[in-house]
Each structure stands twice: as C-alpha cells, then as structure tokens.
N, C-alpha and C positions, 0 to 999 in steps of 0.2 A: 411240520410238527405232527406227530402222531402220537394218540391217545388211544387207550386200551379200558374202558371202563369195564368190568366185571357185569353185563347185562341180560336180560329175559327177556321177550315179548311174549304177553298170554295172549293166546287166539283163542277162537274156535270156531266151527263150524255154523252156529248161527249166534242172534242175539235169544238170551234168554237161559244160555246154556252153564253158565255160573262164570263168566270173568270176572266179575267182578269182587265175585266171594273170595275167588283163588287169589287176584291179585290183590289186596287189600288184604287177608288172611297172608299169603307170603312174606308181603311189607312189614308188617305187625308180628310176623314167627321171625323174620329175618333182624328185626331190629330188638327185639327179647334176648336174641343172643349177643349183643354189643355191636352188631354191624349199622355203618350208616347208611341207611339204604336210600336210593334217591327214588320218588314216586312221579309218573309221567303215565299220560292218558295220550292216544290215537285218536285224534279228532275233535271238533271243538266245543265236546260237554266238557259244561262246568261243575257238574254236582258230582260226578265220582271224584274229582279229584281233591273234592272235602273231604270226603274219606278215607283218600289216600295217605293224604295230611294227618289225619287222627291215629293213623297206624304207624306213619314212619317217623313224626316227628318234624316233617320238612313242608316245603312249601308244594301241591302239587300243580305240577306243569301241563302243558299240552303242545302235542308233535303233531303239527297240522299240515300236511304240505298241499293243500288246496288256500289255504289262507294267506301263509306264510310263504309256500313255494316250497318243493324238495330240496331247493341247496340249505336251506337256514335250518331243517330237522336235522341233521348233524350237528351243528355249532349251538342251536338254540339246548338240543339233550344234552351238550358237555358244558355248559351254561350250568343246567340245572345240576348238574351231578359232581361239582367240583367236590375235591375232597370224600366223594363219599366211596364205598368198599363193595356196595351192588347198587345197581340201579332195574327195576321191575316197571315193564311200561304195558298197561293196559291198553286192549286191543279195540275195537270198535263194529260194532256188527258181526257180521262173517267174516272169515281170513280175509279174502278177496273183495270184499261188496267197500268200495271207494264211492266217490263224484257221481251222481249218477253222468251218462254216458262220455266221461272221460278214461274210461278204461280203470287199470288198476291205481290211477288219482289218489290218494288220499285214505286209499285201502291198507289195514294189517299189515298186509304184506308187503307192500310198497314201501311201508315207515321199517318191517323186519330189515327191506335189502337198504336201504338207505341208512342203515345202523348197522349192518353186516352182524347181526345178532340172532341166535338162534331162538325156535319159537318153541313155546310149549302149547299144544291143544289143550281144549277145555273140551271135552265130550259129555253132552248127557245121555249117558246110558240106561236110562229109566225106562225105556222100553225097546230095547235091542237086546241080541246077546253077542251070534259071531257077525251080524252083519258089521258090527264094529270096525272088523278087518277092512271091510271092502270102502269105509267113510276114510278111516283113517288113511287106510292108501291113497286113497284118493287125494285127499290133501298133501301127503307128505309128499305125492309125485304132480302133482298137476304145475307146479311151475316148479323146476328144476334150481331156481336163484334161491329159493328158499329154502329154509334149514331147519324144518321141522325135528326139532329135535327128543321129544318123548311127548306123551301125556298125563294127561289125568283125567280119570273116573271121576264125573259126578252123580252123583243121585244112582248110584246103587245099592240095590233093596237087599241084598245077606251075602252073607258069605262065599253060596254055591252059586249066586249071579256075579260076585268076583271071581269065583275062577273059571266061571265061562269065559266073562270077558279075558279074563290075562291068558285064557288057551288060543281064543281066536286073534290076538294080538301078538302071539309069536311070530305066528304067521307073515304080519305084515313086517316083520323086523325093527318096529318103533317101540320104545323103551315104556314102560307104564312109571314115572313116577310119583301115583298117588293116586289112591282112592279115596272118595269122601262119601260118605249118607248122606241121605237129608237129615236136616236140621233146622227145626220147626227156629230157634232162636235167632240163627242165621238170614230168617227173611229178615229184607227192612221192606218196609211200605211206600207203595208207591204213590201216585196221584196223576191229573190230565200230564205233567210234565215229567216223565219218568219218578225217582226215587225222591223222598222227602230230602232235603238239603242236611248237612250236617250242622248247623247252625241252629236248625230248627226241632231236632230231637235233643240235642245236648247228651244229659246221662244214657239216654236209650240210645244213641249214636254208640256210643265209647263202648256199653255192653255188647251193641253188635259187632264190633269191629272186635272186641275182645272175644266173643265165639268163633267167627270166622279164623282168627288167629289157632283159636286152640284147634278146631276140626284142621284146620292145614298141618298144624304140629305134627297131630296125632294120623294122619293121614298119606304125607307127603314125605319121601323123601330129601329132607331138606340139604344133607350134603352134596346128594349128588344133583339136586338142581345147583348149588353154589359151585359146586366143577362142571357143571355144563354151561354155566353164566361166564367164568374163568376164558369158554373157549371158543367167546365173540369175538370176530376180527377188529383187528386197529383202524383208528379212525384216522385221516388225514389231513385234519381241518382244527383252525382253531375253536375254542369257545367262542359263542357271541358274546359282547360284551356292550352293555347300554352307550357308556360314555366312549367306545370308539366307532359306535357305530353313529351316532351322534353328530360327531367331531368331522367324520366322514361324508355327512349327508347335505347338503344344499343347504343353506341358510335361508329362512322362510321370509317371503318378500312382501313388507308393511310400509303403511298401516292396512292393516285390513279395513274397507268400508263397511257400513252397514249394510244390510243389501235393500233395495227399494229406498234409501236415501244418498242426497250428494256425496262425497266423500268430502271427510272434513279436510281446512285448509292447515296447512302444518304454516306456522311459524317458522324466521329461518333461525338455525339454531336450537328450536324448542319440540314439543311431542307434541301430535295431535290431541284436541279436546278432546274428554268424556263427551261420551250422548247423554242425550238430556238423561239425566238421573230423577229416583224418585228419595234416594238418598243423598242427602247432603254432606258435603264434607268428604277429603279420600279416605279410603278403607285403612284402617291402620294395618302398620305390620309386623310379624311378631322378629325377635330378635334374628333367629336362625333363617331368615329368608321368606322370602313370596313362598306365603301356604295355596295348597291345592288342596281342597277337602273332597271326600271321596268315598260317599257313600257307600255304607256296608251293614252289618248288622240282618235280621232274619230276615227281611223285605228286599234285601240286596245284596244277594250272595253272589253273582256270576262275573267275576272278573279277573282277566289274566293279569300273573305276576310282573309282566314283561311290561306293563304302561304304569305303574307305577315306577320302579325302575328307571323309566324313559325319561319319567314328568320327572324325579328327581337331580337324575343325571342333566338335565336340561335346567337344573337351577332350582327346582320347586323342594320348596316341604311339603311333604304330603302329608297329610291330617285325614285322617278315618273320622268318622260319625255315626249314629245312627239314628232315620231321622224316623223310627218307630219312638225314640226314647229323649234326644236332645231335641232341644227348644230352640237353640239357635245353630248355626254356624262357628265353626270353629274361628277364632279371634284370628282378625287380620285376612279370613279367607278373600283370595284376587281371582278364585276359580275356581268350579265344581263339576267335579266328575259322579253322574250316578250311572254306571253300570245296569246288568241283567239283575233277574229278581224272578219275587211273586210281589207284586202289589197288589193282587188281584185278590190274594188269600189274606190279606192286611190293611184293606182298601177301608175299614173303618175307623183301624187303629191311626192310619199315616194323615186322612181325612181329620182325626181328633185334635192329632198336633197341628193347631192352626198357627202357633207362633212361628213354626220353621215354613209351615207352608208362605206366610208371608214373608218371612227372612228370604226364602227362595226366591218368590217373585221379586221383591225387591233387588235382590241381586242382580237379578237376569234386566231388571229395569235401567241399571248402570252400563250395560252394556259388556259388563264381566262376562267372558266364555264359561258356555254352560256346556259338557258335551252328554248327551245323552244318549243310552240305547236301551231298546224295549221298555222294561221294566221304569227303565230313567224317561221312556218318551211317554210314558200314561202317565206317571207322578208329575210332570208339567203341563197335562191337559186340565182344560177345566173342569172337568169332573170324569171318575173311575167308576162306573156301575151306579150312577145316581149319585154316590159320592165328592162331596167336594176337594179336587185338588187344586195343584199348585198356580193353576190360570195361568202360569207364562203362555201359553199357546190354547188361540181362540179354537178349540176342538175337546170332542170329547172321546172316550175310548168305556168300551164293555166287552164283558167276556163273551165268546160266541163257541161253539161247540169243533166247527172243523179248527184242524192242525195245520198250520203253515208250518209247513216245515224244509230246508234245501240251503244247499248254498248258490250265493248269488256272486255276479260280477257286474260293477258297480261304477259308474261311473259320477264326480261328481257334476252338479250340472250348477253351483251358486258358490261364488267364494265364501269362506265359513272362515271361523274360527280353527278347525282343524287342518281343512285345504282349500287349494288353487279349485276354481271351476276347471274340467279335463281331469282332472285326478282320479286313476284308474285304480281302485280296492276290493278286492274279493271278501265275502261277506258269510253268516250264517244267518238264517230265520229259525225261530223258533219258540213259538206263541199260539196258542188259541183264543186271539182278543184282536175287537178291530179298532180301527179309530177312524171317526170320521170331523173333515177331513181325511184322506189319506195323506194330501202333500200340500203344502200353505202354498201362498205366492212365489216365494222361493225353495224352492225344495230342494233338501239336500244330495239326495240321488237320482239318477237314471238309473234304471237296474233293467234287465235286459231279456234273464231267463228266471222263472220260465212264460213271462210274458213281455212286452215291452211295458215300461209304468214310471211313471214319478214317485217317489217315494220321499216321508220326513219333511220335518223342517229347519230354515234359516231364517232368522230372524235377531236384529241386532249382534252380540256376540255367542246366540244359541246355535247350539246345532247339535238337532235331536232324529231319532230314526229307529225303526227298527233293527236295522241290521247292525249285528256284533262283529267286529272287526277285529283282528290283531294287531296291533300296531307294531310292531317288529318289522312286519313286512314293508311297512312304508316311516320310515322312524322320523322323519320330520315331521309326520303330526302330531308328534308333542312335543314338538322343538317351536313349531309354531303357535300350539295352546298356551307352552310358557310364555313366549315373547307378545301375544296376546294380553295375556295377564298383566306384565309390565307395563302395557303402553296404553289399554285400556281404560 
C-alpha cells in the first residue's frame, strides 16, 4: 500500500529561530483557504501541538522515533493525516540535533527522510546578511538524504536587508519562499517550561495564532509551498491503527498482584477480590462501558492522542475532567489517567478542590489503576510546595530551580498495572520539581541513562512516574490498564 500525503517539514538551523510561528501561521494560512491540514510536531513536546490544534482545526500529533521507534513515524503520520489535503510537521531544535549521542535519533531530519518529505528552513536573519548563503548551504548539502527544499526569512529588519539577503541566496541555489518581520504580537510568552500551554491563554491563544496566520499570509508564498508539499515522495506503509494494533499485541497476563502483598486467591470460575477498599460497594457503570477518566483542563495539558485511542479501542470510555474545576470523578470511573501538566503553577487552586482530591485517594484506595506521569505523580503526592495533595503516595514534591531534561530507556523493575516487571520503554523527562522519595518500595522504573536510578511508584493498582511515555510503541499497556480495570 502506498500513500502520497501532500507534506512539509519546518526546520531550522537552531531552536529559537521561529518554527514554530511559521508552522502554526502555515497550519492556520493553509486551513483559511478550505484545505484540511493535518498538524504534527518532531519530538515529544506537548505544548506546541496546542497550538497547532488551534490553527488547523485538528488534533495535534507527535513523530517521535526515539519513543515510538522509526518504523511507527510513518504509519503513526498517515494515522494522523487521514483524509486531509496537507499535512505541516513541525521540526525540533536544529535540523540535525536528535537523541543526545544516538546520532541523527530522533532529529528533523531523521523524521524529513523517514517521511520522504521535503523541508523548508526557518532562518533568522536578524543579524546576517550574505553570510546566509554559506548557513543555508550548509544545511541543504550537509546530508545528501535530505530535501531541503526553500526557505524562509525571519526577523528581517526593511526591505534593503531583504534584498541583501535574496542576492546572497541566489547564490546557494535554494528557493526563498517567504519573508516575515518581527512582530511584537506574534510573541507568545514563555515560562521555566517553554511556551504558555494553549489552554491557558484561551482568547490570547487564538489572537496569536490568528497573527502568526496573517504575517505567513502576507509573507509566504503559499502556492508554491502547496506545490512543493505536492512533491513528497510516496509512503509505503500502512496507517497505524489502535484496534489493529491491539488485536495484534499479546494479551496482558492477570490478575495483576498488588505488589508487597500475597496475590489474591481466584476462585475457580470466579475473579479475584478487590483489595481492601476504603469504598464500599462496586463502582457503578455508566451505560456505554468501563469509563476511563482522564485528566485534562489548564493543570493537565500534556497528553498524546494515541493512548486515548488505545484505552478506547481496548474497551474503555474515556471521560475527560478537570480536576481544577469538577469535585468528583466522572460517574462509574474503573480508571484514571492523569498525564503531564503544570501543577506546580495550580498547586493552590488543585490543593482547594479537596472533594476530588479525596475522590482520588479513595479510588486509588480500591485498588482501581491509576497511571500517572509528572504532572499526575505530584498531584498524588502528599503535598506540592507545602500544598496539600492527593496523599495516594507517602511523599512529597516541590519546585527546585535546575531542568531535568532527556530521554530515557527504561526498564520496568515491579509488575504494575501498566506492565510485566522486564518491560523495556523509552521515555521523556521534563520538569524542574523533585519529589522526595524518589522511588517507594516498589518502583516503577530502572532507568539507566543518564545515570543508573530507581525511579516512580508502584503501589496497589498505581503506577506513577516521572517519565512520559508513548504508548503506541508498546500498545499493550493499555490493553492491560483496561483489563485492570475489569477485574480490579
């Protein structure tokens, strides 16, 4: 089977240099004129691809092939792009800067040739003029697999520093398709974790993404980036698809124990008990099937589209929340998912809602699967910055100044509600907050680089951690969170 999506990758030479303006302003010019554009990010932020979202109308994705592995960024991008007429896949750092010492891992360029799709540079030209030629060259020949296919100016200051630059750019024989100024309206504001979340600016969101639009309008040649999108090669792979990759994968092998208790005795014929509960009576369920609730709303923004998806395909209703604003649990929830986040910027407001914070603990007290990361593993400590949280787990977390930042390879070391102990999962970190503890009695990880460490906790049917993971890459664990759910 081969597929031909109509695609771009934006690069550039470093971080900081505007991809993110261009691609979100292209998404947003490109979908003004009736095209559906499909939006996809290079690596595993989660906060541009709110953005990307607000521009195109669609859900944005992530092409990860450190997380996910390089064969699944083809099938997972024609996934995301079904049906649609372009698709624009934002780049990550520099062309080239991937994994640190995995080579080109996980780089720009790696996810361009794995997509067979030509790139467009992002240059700031705000203080060059011909050395532009010799940057530009440099990129468009430094690995031969890649298909640099034009540019775009940013941040040029008049007119006679555009046509400096477009003299010195003849030279290199690379196309210019777009000039942009600065444009004071175009910044969004940043914070310790890059970019404010789009959830969290709302109307100031939409304005910006509405500038960025019009300066790409008025800036960019948009037809003839649509004929240079036109002339990505064909893919040869099918899309991913949840429920056959599902249908495809190992059936998860229960009951799961608790961990630091016996394993309960099954009946023949019947399910294993519930752990001691602090609630009485089973959890009802709503009509449509075993809910999976799944935190989201300003405090918990960061999560891929692909494990919803999965939890569903896998039998669950998934039910959104947020537990800045709702008091309880969605009716009937058998499972909660909370994702990446700021809690740390919210840690009074989440602190206030004490009814959910004990709805939480009480859940987790049933032995219900909780899976948690970052953001989801400070919301279940016992307290965030002096704050009181959700007490599932005897530890506390505060913000601290250095960045943990990297991807990790991960091994797990305590059967969980997600996985087998052995189970191998590559990972991202990214946080300036510690918790101490680091790892309970059973800890959900080993993790390897860039030190050796225990990492997270296990505990009953919890299992919480810093590390954000994809689950595409290993799709039984949420084959096994549903079937958790059921029997728990």
């Amino acid at each position: 089977m081969t597929s031909s999506v109509p695609r771009l990758v934006i690069a550039a030479p470093s971080s900081g240099s505007g991809k993110t303006t261009v691609a979100t302003g292209l998404m947003a010019a490109f979908a003004a004129r009736g095209l559906a554009v499909s939006p996809h990010k290079v690596g595993p932020d989660y906060i541009d691809p709110g953005y990307h979202a607000l521009a195109s109308g669609r859900v944005g994705r992530n092409l990860d092939a450190y997380l996910c592995g390089p064969e699944l960024v083809a099938p997972l991008f024609l996934h995301g792009a079904r049906g649609c007429d372009i698709a624009v896949v934002e780049g990550v750092m520099g062309m080239f800067d991937g994994a640190a010492g995995e080579g080109e891992l996980a780089s720009t360029a790696h996810v361009a040739k794995l997509l067979r799709a030509p790139v467009v540079l992002v240059v700031d030209a705000s203080s060059q003029s011909r050395s532009v030629a010799a940057l530009v060259h440099g990129f468009a020949s430094w690995d031969p697999e890649v298909r640099v296919g034009g540019v775009i100016l940013n941040k040029v200051a008049s007119d006679r520093h555009e046509a400096l630059l477009r003299e010195a750019l003849e030279s290199a024989g690379v196309p210019v398709f777009g000039v942009l100024r600065r444009v004071a309206q175009v910044d969004t504001p940043s914070r310790h974790l890059g970019l404010v979340p789009v959830a969290e600016r709302r109307g100031a969101a939409v304005d910006a993404v509405a500038a960025m639009a019009e300066q790409v309008r008025a800036g960019c040649d948009l037809d003839g980036l649509v004929s240079l999108a036109r002339g990505a090669g064909a893919l040869s792979c099918a899309a991913w698809d949840a429920a056959e990759v599902l249908a495809s994968s190992p059936p998860p092998p229960l009951p799961v124990p608790s961990p630091g208790a016996a394993a309960p005795s099954t009946p023949p014929g019947g399910s294993a008990p519930r752990p001691p509960s602090a609630l009485e009576g089973p959890r009802p369920q709503t009509p449509d099937g075993l809910v999976v609730a799944v935190a989201g709303g300003p405090a918990f923004t960061f999560s891929y589209a692909e494990h919803s998806e999965l939890l569903a395909a896998a039998g669950a209703e998934v039910v959104p929340f947020d537990p800045l604003r709702d008091e309880q649990l969605p009716d009937g929830t058998a499972g909660l998912v909370i994702g990446g986040g700021f809690p740390e910027v919210y840690a009074a407001e989440l602190s206030a809602n004490e009814p959910l914070r004990k709805a939480v603990s009480a859940l987790a007290e049933t032995g219900a699967p909780v899976a948690a990361e970052c953001a989801g593993l400070l919301y279940l400590c016992r307290e965030l910055d002096g704050q009181p949280m959700c007490g599932v787990l005897d530890a506390s977390a505060r913000m601290e100044d250095t960045l943990t930042l990297g991807y990790r390879d991960a091994v797990a070391v305590s059967d969980s509600s997600l996985a087998v102990a052995g189970t191998r999962m590559r990972g991202h970190e990214f946080h300036r907050t510690v918790v101490e503890p680091a790892a309970g009695d059973a800890a959900a990880w080993g993790v390897r680089v860039p030190r050796r460490r225990l990492e997270g906790f296990v505990q009953r049917g919890v299992h919480a951690s810093y590390l954000h993971t994809h689950w595409a890459s290993v799709p039984g664990v949420a084959r096994r969170f549903v079937e958790r759910c059921r029997t728990s």
